[in-house]
HTML snippet that shows the backbone in 3Dmol.js (N, CA, C, O; Angstrom):
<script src="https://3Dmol.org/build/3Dmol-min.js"></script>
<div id="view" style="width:600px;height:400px;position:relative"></div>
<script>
const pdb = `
ATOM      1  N   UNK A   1     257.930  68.725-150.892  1.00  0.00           N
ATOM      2  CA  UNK A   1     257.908  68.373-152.299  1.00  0.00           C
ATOM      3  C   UNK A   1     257.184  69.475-153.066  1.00  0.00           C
ATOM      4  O   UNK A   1     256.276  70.175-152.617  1.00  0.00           O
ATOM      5  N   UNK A   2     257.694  69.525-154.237  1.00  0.00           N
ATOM      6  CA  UNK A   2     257.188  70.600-155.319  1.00  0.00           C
ATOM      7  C   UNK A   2     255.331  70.553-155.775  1.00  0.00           C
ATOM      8  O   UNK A   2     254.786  69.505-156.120  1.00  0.00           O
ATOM      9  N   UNK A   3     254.992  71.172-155.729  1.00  0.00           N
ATOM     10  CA  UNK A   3     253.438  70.993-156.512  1.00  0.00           C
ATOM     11  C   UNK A   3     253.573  70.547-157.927  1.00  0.00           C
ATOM     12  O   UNK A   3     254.440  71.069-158.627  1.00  0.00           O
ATOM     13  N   UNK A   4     252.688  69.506-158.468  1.00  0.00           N
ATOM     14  CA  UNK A   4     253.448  70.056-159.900  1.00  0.00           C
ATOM     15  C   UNK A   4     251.769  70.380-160.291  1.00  0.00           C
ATOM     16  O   UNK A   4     250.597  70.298-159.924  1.00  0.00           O
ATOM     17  N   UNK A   5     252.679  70.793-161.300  1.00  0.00           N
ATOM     18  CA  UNK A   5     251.348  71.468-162.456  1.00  0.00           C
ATOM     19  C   UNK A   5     251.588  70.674-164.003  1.00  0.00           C
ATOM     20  O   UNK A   5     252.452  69.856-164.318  1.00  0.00           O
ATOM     21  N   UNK A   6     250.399  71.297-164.861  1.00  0.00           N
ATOM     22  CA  UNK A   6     250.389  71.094-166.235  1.00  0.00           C
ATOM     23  C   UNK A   6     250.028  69.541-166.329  1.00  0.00           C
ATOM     24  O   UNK A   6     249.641  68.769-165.453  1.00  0.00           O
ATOM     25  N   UNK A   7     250.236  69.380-167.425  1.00  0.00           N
ATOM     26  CA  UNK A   7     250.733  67.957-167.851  1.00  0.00           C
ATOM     27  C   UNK A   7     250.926  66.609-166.941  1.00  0.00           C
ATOM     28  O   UNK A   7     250.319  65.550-167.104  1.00  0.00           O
ATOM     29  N   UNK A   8     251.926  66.899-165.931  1.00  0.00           N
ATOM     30  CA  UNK A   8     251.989  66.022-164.561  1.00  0.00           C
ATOM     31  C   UNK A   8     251.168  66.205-163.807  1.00  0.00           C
ATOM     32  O   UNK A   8     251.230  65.336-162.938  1.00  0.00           O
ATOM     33  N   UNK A   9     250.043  67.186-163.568  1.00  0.00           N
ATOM     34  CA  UNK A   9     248.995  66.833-162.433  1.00  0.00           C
ATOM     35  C   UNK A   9     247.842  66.234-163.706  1.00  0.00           C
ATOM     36  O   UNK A   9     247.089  65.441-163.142  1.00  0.00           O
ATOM     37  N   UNK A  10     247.518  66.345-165.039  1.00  0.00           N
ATOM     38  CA  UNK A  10     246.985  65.536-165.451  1.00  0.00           C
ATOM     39  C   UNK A  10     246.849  63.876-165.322  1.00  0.00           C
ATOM     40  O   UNK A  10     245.948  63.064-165.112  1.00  0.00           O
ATOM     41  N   UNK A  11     248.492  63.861-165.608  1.00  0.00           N
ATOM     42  CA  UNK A  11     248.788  62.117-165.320  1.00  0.00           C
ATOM     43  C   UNK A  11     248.188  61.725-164.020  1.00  0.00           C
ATOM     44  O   UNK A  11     247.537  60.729-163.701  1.00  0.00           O
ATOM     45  N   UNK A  12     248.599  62.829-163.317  1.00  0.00           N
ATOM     46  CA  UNK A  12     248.340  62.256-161.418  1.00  0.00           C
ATOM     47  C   UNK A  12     246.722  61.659-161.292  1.00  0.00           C
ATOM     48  O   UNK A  12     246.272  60.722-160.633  1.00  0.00           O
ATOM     49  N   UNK A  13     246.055  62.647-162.237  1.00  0.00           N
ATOM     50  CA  UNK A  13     244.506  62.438-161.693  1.00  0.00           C
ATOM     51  C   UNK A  13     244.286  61.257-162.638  1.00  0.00           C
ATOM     52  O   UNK A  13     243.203  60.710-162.434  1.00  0.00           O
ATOM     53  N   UNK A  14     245.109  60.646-163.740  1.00  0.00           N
ATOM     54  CA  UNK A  14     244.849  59.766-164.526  1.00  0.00           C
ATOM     55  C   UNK A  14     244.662  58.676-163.536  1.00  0.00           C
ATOM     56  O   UNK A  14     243.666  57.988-163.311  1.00  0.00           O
ATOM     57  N   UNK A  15     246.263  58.671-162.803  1.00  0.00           N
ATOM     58  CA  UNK A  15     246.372  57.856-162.231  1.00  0.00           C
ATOM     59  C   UNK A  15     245.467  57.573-160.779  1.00  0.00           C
ATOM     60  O   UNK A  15     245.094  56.401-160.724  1.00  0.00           O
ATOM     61  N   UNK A  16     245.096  58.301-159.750  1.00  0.00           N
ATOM     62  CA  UNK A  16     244.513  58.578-158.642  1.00  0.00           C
ATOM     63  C   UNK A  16     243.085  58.128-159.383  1.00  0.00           C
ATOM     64  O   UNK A  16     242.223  58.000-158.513  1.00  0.00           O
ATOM     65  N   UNK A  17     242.537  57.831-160.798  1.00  0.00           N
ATOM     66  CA  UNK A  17     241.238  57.216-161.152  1.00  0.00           C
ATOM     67  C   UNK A  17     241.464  55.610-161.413  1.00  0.00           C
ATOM     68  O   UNK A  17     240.484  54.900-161.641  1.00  0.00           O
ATOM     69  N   UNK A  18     242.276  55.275-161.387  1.00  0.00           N
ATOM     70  CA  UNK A  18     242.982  53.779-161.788  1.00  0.00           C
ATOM     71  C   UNK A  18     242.842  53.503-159.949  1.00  0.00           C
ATOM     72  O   UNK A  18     242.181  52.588-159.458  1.00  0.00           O
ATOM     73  N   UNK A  19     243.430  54.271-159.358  1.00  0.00           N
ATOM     74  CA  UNK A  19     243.559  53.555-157.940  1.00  0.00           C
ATOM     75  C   UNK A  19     242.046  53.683-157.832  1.00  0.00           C
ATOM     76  O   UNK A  19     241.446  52.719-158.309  1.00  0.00           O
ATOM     77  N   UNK A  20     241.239  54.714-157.281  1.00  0.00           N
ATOM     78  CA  UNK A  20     240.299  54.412-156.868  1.00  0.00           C
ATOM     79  C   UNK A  20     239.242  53.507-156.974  1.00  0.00           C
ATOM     80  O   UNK A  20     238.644  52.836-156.132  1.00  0.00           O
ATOM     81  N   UNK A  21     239.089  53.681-158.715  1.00  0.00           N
ATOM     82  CA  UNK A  21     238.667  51.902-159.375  1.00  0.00           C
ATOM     83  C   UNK A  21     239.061  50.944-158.642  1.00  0.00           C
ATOM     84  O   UNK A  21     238.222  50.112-158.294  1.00  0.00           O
ATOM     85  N   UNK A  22     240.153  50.837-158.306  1.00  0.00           N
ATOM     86  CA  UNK A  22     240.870  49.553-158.122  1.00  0.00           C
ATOM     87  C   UNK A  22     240.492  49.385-156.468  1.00  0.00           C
ATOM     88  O   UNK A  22     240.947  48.415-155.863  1.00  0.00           O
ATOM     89  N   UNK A  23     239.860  50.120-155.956  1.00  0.00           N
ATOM     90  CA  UNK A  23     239.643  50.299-154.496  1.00  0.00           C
ATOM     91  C   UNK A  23     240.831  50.485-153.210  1.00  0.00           C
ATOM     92  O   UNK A  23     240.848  50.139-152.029  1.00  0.00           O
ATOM     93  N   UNK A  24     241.928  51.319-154.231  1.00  0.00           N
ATOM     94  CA  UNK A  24     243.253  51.841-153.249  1.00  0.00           C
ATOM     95  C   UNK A  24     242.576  53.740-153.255  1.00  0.00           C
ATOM     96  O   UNK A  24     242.176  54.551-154.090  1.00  0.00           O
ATOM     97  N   UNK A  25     242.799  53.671-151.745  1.00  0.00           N
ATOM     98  CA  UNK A  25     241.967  55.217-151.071  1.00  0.00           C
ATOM     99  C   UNK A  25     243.726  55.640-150.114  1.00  0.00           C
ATOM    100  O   UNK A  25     244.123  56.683-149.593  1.00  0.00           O
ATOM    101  N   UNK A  26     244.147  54.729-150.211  1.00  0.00           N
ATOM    102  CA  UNK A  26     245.341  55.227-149.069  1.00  0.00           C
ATOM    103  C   UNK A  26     246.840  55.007-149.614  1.00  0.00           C
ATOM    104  O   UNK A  26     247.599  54.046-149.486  1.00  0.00           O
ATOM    105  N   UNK A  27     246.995  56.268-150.281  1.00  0.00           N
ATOM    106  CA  UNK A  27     248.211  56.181-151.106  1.00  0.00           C
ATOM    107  C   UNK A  27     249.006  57.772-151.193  1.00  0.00           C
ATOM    108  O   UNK A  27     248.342  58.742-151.557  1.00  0.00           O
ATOM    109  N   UNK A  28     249.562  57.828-151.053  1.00  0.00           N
ATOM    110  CA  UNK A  28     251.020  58.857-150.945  1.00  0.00           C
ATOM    111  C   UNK A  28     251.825  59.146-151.926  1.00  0.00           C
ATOM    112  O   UNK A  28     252.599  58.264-152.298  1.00  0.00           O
ATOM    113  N   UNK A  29     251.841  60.742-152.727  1.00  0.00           N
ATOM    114  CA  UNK A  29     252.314  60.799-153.494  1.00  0.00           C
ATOM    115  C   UNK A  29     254.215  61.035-153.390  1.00  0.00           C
ATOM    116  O   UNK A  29     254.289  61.946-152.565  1.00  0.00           O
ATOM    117  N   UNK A  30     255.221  60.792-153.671  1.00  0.00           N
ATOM    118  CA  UNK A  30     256.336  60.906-153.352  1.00  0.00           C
ATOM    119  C   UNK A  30     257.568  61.177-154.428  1.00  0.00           C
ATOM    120  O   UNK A  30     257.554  60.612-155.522  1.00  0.00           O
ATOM    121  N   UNK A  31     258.535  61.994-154.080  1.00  0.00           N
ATOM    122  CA  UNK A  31     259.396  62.174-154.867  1.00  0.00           C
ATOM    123  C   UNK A  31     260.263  61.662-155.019  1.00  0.00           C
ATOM    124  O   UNK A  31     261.168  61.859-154.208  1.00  0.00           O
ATOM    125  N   UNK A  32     260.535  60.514-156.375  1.00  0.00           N
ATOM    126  CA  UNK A  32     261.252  59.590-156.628  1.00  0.00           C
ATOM    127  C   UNK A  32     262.765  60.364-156.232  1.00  0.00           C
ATOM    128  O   UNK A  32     263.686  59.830-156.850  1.00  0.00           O
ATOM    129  N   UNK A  33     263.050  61.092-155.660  1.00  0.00           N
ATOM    130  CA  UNK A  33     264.615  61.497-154.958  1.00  0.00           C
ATOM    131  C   UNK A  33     264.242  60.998-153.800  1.00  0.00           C
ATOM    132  O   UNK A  33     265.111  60.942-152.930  1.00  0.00           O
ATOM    133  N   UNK A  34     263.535  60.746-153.637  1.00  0.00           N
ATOM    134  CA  UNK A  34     263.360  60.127-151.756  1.00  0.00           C
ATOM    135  C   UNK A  34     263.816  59.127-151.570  1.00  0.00           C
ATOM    136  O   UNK A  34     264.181  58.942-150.409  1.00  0.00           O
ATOM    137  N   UNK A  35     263.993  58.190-152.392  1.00  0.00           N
ATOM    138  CA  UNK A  35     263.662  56.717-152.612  1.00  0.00           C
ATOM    139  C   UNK A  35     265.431  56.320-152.268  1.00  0.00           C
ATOM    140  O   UNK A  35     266.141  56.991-153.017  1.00  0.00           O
ATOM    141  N   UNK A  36     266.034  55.647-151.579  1.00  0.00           N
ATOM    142  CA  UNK A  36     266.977  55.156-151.254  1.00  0.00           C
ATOM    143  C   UNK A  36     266.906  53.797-151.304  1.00  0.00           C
ATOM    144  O   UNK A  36     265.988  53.111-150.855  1.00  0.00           O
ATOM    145  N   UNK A  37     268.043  53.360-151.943  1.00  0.00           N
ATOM    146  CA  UNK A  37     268.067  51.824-152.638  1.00  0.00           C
ATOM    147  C   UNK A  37     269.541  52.164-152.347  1.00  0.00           C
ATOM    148  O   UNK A  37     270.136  53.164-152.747  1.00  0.00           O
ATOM    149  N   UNK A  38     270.279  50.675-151.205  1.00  0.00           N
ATOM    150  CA  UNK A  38     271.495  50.136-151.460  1.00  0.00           C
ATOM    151  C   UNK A  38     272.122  50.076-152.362  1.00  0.00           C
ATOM    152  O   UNK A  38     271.274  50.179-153.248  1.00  0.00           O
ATOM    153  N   UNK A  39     273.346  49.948-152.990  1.00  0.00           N
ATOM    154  CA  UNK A  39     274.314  49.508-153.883  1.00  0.00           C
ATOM    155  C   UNK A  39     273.974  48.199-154.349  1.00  0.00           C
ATOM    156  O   UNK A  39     273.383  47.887-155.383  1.00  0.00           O
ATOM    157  N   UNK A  40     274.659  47.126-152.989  1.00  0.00           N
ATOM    158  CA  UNK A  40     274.505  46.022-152.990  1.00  0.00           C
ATOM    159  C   UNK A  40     273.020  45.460-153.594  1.00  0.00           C
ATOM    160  O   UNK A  40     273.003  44.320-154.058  1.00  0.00           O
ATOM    161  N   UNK A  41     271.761  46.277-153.584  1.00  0.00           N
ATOM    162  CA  UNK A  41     270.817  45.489-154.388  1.00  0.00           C
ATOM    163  C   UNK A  41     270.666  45.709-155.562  1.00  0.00           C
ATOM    164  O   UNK A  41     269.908  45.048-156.270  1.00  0.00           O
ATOM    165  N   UNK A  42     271.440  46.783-156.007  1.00  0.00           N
ATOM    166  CA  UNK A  42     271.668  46.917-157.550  1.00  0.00           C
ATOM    167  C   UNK A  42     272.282  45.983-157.982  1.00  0.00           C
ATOM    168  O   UNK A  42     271.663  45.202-158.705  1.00  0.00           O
ATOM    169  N   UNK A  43     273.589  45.751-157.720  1.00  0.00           N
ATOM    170  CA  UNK A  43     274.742  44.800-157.950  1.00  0.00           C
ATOM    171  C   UNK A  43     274.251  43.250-157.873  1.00  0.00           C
ATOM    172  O   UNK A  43     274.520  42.358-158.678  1.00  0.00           O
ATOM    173  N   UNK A  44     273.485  43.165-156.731  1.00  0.00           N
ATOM    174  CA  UNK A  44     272.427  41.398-156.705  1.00  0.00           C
ATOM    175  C   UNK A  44     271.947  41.648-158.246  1.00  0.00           C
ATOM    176  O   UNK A  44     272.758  41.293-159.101  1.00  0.00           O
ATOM    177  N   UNK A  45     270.982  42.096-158.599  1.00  0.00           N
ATOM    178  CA  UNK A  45     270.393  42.266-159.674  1.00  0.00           C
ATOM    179  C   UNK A  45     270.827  42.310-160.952  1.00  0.00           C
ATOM    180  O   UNK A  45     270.098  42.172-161.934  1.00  0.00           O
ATOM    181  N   UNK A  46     272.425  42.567-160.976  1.00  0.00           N
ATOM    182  CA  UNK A  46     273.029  42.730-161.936  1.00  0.00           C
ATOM    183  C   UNK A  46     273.823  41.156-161.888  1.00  0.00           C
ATOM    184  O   UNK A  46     273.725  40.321-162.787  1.00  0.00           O
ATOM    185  N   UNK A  47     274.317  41.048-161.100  1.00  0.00           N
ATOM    186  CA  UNK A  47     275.030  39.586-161.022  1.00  0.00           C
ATOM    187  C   UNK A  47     274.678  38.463-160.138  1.00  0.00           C
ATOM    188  O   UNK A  47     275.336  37.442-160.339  1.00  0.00           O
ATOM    189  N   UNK A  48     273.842  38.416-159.257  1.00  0.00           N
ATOM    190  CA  UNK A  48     273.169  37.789-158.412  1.00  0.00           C
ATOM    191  C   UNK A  48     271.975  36.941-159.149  1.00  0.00           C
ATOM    192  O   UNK A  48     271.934  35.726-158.958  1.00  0.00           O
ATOM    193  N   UNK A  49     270.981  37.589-160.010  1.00  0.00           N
ATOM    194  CA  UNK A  49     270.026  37.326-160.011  1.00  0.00           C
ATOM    195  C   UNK A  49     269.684  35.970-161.555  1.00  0.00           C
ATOM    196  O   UNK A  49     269.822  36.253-162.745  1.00  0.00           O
ATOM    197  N   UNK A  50     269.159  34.322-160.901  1.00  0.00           N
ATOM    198  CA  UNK A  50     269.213  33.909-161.790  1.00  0.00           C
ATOM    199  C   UNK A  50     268.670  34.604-163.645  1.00  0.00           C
ATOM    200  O   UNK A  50     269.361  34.568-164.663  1.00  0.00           O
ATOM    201  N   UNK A  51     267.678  34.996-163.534  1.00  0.00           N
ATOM    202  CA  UNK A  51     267.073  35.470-164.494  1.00  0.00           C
ATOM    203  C   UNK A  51     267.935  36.133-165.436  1.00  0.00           C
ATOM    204  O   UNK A  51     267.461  36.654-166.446  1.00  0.00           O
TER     205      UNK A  51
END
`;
const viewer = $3Dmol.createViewer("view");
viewer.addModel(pdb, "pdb");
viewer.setStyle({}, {cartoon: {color: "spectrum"}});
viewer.zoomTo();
viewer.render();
</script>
């Protein structure tokens, strides 16, 4: 994964102070292209889901 800089490693440390507050120490940063999601649970969600 890319380093990022600027602006987005600001947010990061925004965020990485919210976890630690919160007492999360074991967390992994990841690149939302990683992330694999079925069809079929899109489609539940779209027509499946009472709500």
């Amino acid at each position: 994964m890319k380093k990022s800089t600027g602006k987005n490693q600001m947010n990061r440390k925004k965020f990485e102070e919210v976890f630690k507050k919160h007492g999360y120490f074991d967390y992994k940063w990841i690149d939302p292209k990683q992330i694999v999601v079925a069809q079929w649970a899109r489609l539940k969600c779209t027509f499946g889901c009472k709500n």
